[in-house]
Backbone bond lengths (Angstrom), bond angles and torsions (degrees), N, CA, C in turn:
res aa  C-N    CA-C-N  psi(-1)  N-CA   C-N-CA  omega(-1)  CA-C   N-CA-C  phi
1 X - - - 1.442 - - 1.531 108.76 -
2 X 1.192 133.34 147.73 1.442 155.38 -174.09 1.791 114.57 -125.56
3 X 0.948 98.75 143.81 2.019 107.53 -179.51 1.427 109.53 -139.73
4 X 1.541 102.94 154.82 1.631 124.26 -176.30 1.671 93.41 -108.99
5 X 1.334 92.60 142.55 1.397 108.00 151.48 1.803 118.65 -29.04
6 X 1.263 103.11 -34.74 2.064 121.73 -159.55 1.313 78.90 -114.71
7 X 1.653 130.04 25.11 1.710 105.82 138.27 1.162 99.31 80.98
8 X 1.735 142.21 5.36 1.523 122.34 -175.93 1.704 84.50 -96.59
9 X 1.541 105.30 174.24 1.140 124.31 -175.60 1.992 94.82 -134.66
10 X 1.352 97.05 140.46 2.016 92.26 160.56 1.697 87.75 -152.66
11 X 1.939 83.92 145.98 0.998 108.80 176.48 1.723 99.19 -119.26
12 X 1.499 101.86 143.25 1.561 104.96 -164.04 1.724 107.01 -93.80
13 X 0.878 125.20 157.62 1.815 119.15 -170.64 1.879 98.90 -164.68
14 X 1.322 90.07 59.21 1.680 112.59 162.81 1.445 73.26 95.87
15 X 1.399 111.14 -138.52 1.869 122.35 168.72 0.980 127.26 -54.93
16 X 1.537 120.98 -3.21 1.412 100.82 -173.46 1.791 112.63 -131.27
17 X 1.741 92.99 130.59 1.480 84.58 -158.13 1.699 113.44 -96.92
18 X 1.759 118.40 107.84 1.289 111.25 171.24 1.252 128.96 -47.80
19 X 1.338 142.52 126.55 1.193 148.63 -143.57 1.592 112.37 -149.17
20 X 1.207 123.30 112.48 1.547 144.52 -167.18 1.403 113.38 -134.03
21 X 1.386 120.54 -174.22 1.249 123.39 -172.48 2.176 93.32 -131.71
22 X 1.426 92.93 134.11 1.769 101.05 177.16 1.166 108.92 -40.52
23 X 1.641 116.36 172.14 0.978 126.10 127.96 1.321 145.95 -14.42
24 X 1.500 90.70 -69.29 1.433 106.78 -174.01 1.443 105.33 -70.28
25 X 1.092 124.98 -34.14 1.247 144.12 179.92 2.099 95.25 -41.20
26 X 1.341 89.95 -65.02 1.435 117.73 -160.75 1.277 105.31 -59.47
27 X 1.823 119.12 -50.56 1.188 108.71 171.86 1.511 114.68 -65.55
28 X 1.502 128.37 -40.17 1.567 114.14 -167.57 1.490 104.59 -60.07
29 X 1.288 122.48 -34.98 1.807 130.38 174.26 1.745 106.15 -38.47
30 X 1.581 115.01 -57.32 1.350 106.09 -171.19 1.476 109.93 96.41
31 X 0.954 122.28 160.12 1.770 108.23 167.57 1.503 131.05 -19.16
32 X 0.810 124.47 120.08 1.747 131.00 -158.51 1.608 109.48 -106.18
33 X 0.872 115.30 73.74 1.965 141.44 -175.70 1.666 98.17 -53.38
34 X 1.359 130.43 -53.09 1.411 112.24 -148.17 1.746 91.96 -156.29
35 X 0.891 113.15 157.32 1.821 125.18 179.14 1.434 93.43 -165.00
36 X 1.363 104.36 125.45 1.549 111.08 150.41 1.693 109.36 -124.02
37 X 1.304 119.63 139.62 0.792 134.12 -164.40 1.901 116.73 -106.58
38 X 1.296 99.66 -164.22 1.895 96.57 176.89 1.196 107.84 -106.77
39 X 1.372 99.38 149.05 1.949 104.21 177.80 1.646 98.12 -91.56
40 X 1.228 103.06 144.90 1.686 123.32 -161.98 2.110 83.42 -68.37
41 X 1.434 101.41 140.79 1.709 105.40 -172.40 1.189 98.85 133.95
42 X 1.318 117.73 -42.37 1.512 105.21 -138.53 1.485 106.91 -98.53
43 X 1.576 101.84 138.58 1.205 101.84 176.54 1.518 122.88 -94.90
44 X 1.610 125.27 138.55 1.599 139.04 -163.33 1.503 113.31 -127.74
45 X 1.105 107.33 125.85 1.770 97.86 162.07 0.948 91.40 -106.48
46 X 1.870 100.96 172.62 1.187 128.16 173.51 1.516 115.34 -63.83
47 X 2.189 105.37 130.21 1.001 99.29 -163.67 1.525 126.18 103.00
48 X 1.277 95.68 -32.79 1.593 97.00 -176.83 1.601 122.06 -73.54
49 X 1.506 133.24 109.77 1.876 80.73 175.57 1.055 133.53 -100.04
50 X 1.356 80.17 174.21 1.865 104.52 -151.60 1.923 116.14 -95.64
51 X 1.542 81.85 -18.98 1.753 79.77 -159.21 2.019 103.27 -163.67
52 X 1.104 120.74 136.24 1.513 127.14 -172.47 1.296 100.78 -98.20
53 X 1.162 100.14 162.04 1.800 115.45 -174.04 1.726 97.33 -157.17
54 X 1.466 119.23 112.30 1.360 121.61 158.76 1.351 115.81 -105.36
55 X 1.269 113.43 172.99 1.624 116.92 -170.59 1.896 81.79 -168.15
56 X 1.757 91.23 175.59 1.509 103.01 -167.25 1.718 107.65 -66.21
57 X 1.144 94.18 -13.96 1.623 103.97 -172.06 1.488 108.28 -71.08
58 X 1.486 101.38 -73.20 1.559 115.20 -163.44 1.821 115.62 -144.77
59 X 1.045 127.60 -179.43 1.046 109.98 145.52 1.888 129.79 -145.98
60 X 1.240 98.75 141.48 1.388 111.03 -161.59 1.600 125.46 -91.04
61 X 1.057 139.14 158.54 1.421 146.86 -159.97 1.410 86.49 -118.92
62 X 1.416 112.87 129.05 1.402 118.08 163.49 1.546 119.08 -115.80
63 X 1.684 126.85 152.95 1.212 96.31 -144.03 1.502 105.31 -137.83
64 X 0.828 134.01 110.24 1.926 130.32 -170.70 1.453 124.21 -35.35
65 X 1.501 98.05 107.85 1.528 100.90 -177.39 1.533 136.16 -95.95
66 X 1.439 87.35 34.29 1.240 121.39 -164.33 1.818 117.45 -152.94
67 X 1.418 129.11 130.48 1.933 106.50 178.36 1.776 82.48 -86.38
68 X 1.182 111.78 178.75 1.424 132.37 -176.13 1.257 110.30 164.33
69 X 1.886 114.39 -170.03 1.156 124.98 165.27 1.599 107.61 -125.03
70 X 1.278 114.52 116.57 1.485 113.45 -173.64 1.432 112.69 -67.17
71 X 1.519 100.28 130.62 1.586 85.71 -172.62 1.636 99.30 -127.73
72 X 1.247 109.02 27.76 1.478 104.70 161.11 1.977 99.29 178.25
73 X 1.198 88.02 138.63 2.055 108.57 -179.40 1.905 79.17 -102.61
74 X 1.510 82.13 150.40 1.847 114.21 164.62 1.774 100.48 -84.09
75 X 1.582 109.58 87.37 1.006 95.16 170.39 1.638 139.56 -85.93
76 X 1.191 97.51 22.09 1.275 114.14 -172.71 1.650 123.26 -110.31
77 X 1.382 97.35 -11.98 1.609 112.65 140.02 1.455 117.02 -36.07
78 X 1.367 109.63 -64.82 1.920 108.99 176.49 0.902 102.59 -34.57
79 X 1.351 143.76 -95.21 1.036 146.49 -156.45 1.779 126.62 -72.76
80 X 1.250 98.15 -19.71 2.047 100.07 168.28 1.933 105.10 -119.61
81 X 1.120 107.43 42.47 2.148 98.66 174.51 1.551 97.47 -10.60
82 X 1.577 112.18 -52.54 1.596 102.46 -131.60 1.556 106.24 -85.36
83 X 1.812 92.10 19.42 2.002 109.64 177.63 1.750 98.70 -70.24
84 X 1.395 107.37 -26.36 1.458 115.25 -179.21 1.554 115.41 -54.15
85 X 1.262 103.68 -56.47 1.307 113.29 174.35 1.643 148.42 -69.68
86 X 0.911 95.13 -4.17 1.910 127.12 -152.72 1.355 96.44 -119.90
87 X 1.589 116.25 -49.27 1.427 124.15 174.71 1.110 125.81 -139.37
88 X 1.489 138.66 72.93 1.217 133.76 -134.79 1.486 111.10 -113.32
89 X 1.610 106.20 -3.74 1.301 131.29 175.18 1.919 128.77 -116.50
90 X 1.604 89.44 11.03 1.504 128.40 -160.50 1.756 108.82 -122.68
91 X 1.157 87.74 -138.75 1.726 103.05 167.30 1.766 123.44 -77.01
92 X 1.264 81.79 -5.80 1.763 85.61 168.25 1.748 117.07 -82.06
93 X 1.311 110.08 -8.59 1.385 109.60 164.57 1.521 124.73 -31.55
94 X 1.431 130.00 163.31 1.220 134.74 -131.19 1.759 95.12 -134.78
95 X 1.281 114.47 -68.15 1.468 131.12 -178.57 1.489 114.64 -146.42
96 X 1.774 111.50 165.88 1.513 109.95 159.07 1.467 86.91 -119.75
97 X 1.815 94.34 171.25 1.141 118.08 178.78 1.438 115.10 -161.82
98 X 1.236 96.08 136.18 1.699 107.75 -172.17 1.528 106.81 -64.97
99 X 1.206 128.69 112.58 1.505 112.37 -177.05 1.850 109.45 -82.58
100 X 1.505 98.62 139.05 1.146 117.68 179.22 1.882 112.14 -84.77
101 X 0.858 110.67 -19.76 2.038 123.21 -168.56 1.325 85.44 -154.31
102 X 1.713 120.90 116.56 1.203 145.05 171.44 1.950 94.27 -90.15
103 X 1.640 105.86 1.28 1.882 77.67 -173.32 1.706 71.92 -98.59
104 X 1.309 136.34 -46.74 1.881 100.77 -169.70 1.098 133.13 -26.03
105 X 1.871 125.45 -31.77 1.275 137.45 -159.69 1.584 80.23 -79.17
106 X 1.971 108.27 -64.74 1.481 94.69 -165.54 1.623 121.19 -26.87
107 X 1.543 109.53 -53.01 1.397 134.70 -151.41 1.945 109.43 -54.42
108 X 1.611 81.73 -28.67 1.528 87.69 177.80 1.492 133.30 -81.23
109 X 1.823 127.48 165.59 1.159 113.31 -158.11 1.674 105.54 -83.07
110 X 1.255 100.57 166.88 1.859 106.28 -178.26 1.444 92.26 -100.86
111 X 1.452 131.69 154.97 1.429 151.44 177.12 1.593 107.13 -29.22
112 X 1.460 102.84 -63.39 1.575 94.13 169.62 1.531 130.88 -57.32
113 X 1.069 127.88 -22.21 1.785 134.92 -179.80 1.818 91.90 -82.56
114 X 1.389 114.56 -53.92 1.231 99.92 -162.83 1.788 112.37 -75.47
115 X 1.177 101.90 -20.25 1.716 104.91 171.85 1.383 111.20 -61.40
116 X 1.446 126.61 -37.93 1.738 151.30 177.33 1.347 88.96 -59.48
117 X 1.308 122.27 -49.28 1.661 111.32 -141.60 1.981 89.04 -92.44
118 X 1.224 111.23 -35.00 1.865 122.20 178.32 1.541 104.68 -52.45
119 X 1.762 107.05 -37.10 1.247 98.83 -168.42 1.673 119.88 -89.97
120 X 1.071 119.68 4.60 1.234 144.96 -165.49 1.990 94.57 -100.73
121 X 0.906 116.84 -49.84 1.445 112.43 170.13 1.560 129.01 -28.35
């Protein structure tokens, strides 16, 4: 698994990289009310966002840490948000995406850098 600065996580599965929002992410959110996600088509660069996430708190823009072509939204977010919370590193995932530049994934941090970089907050 790999992390952004903006708290997404992707896990790679041949080309295509599943893409969610942390933990930590998940806990600072608070209860997680609503996610809409991307319809499979769409094209994202890195950086872009891709997909919203509200909770009772606020709501947040989540953002592709990866360019690709999404070829599938968690549509089951609609109907369970609180998959965000419960498993946010699991089935609470967000989208896949075909990665277009296998070095972005490289580029990103491994569990230990991004735990360093969480704790620094």
């Amino acid at each position: 698994m790999k992390f952004t600065k903006d708290h997404e996580w992707v896990r790679l599965e041949g080309d295509i990289a599943v893409v969610g929002i942390t933990k930590h992410a998940a806990d600072q959110l608070g209860d997680v009310v609503f996610v809409e996600t991307p319809e499979a088509g769409k094209s994202v660069n890195r950086g872009d966002s891709f997909a919203v996430v509200e909770s009772v708190k606020a709501a947040s823009d989540v953002y592709a840490p990866v360019s690709g072509e999404v070829v599938e939204g968690n549509d089951a977010l609609a109907g369970g948000p609180e998959t965000v919370n419960a498993d946010p590193e699991g089935d609470g995932w967000f989208a896949k995406i075909k990665v277009a530049d296998p070095a972005e994934v490289e580029a990103l941090m491994d569990r230990a850098t991004y735990d360093q970089y969480v704790s620094t907050l």
